[in-house]
C-alpha positions, -999 to 999 in steps of 0.1 A, spaced: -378 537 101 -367 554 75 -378 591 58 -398 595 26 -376 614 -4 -402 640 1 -395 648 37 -357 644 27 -364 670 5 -380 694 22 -355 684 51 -328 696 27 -347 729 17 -354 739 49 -313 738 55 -306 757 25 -328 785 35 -316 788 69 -286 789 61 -282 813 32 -264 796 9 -268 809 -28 -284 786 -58 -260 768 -82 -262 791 -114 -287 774 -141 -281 765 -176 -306 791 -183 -288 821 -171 -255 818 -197 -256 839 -226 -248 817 -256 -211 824 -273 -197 812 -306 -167 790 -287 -202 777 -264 -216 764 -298 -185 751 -317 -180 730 -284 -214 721 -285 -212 710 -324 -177 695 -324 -195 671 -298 -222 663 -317 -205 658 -348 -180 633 -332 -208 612 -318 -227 612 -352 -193 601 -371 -186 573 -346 -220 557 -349 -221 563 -387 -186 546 -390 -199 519 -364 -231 511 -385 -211 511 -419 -190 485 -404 -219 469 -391 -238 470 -425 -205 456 -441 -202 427 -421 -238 419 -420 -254 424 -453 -248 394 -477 -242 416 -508 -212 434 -516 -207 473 -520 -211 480 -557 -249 459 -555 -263 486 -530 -248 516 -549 -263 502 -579 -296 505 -561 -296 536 -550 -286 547 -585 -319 528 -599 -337 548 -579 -330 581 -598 -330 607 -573 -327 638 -584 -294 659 -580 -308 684 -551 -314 650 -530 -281 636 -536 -260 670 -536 -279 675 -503 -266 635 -492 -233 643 -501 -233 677 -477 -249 659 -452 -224 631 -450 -193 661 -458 -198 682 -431 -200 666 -401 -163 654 -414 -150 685 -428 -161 706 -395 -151 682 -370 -120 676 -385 -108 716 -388 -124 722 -353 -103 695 -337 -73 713 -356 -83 748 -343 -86 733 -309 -45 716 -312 -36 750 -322 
């Protein structure tokens, strides 16, 4: 018959203490850097632009109007110009830094 994961466990423990062997360093210990982050972000952004670009596609294909009728509606809805200068950074950035981060990291 077979061991319980907990008895595996403490099998596996028990091994480790005998025998010395030093912990795997944690997350926790590393003290955060700017290349850490800008690795960190460039990831992030790239994930966020693929499934933007995937669900504009998406919406393209799907939706039965075309382009011009849902940019009319958002215009109808006369947001103010904070909201839509903080839309436009919001959809810039993730480009703009992605795009020069990936051309720092060629170089």
């Amino acid at each position: 018959m077979g061991t319980t994961a907990k008895e595996e466990m403490a099998r596996f423990w028990e091994k480790n203490t005998k025998s010395n062997r030093p912990l795997s360093p944690h997350v926790t210990i590393y003290k955060w850097s700017l290349p850490m982050a800008m690795s960190i972000t460039h990831r992030g952004t790239g994930v966020a632009l693929s499934l933007g670009v995937s669900l504009f596609g998406l919406a393209a294909l799907l939706l039965p109007e075309q382009f011009p009728h849902y940019l009319a509606m958002v215009k109808s809805l006369s947001l103010g110009p904070t909201l839509i200068y903080s839309a436009k950074f919001a959809l810039a950035f993730p480009f703009s830094y992605h795009t020069w981060n990936g051309i720092r990291h060629l170089v």
